[in-house]
C-alpha positions in Angstrom: 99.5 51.6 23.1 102.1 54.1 22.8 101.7 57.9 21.7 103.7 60.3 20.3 103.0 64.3 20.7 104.6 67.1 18.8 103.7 70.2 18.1 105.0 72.7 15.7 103.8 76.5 15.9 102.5 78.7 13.1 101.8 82.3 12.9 98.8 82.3 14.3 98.3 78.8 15.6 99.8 75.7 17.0 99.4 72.0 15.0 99.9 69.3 17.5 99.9 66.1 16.2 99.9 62.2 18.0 100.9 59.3 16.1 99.8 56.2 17.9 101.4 53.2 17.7 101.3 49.2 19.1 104.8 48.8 20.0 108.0 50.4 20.5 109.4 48.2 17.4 105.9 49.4 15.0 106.8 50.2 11.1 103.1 52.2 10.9 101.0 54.2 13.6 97.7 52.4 14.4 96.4 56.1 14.5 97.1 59.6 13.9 95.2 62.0 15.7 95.8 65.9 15.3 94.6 69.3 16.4 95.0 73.3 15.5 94.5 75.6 18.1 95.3 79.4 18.7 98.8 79.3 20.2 98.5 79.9 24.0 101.7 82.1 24.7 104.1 83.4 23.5 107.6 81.4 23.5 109.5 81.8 27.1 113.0 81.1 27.2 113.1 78.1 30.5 109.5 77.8 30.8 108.8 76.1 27.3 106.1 73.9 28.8 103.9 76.8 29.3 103.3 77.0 25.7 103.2 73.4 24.9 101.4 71.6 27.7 97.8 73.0 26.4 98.6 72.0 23.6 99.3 68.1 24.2 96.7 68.4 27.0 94.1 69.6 24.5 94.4 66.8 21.7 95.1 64.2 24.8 91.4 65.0 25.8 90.4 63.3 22.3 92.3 60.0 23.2 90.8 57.3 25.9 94.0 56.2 27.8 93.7 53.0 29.2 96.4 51.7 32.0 99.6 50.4 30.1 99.4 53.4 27.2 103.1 55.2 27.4 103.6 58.8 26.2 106.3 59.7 24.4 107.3 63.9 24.2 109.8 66.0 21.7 111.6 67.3 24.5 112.7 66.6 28.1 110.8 65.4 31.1 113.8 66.0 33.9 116.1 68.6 33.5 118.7 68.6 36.0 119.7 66.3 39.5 118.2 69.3 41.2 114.2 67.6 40.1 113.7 70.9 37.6 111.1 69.1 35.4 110.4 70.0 31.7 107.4 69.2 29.4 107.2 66.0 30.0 107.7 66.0 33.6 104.5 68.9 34.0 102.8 66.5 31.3 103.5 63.7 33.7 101.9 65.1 36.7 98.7 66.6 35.0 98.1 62.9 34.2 98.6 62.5 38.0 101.3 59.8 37.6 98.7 57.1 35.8 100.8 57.2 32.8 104.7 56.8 31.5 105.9 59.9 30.2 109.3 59.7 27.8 111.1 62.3 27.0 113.1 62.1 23.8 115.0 65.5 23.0 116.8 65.7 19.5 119.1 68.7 21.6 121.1 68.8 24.6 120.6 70.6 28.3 123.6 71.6 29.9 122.5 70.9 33.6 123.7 67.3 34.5 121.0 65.0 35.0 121.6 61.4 36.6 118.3 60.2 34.9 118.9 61.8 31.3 120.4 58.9 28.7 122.3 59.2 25.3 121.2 57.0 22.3 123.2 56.4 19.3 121.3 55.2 16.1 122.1 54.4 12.8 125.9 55.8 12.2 124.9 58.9 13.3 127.4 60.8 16.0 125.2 62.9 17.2 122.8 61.7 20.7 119.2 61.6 21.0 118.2 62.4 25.4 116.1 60.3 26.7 114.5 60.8 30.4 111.5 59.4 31.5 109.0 59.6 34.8 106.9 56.4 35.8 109.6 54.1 34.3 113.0 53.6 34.8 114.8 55.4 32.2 117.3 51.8 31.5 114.4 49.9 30.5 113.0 52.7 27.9 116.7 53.2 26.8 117.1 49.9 24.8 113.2 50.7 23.6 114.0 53.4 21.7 117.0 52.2 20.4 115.4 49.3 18.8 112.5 51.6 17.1 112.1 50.7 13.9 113.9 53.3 11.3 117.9 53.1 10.1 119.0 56.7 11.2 119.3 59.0 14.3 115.7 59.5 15.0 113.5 56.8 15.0 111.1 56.3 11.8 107.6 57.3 13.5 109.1 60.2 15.8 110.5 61.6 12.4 107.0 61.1 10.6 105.7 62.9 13.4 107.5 65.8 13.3 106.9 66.1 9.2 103.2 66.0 10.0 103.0 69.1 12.5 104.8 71.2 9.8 101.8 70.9 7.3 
């Protein structure tokens, strides 16, 4: 199984949702599976994970992960050659290294990264990042291209981001 975490924040609280899904070329999630919780902290610029991470760790405590399951972030999970880590990568080691994490980031990071990989979808111009921990970032890269969906962001990750805004 695959899942997919966002979260969008509120005034007063955060809404993370996780779409689940069979495979990476699914039309519909299997599941959907959502939580609001008080947001943690306050935004940081550089240290976004701090106010994320509870979040995704909170609703993951609601899913049973079994080996195989992949995890797929709004963000980054390597930042830079140097091994700076974001979301993902923290994400990656609270689950001690027993899952996947993917990072797909709609935005770019200036630092170079040798493990951080453009995709082009649909006609669009513009990238989506993708960096990954526990797989190689080449074999996700043709994954997410193939997602099912005709534009820039694949048709689930996009659904997922309309659901944490309501």
């Amino acid at each position: 199984m695959i899942y997919a975490f966002d979260t969008y924040y509120f005034d007063d609280y955060a809404n993370t949702i996780c779409i689940a899904f069979e495979d990476w070329i699914s039309e519909v999630e299997t599941e959907i599976f959502s939580e609001k919780i008080p947001i943690a902290s306050d935004y940081e610029s550089g240290v976004f994970y701090k106010r994320e991470l509870p979040c995704i760790v909170s609703l993951l405590n609601k899913i049973t992960l079994k080996q195989g399951d992949i995890i797929i972030v709004d963000g980054y999970v390597t930042l830079d050659n140097d091994c700076k880590i974001g979301l993902g990568g923290y994400l990656y080691e609270v689950l001690e290294g027993k899952f996947p994490v993917i990072g797909v980031a709609k935005n770019g990071f200036n630092a170079p990264d040798f493990q951080r990989r453009e995709i082009y979808r649909g006609e669009s111009k513009t990238p989506l990042f993708v960096t990954a921990k526990g797989v190689d970032v080449d074999e996700i890269k043709p994954k997410i291209e193939q997602m099912h969906g005709d534009f820039r962001i694949p048709a689930l990750l996009k659904k997922l981001d309309q659901l944490t805004r309501v």
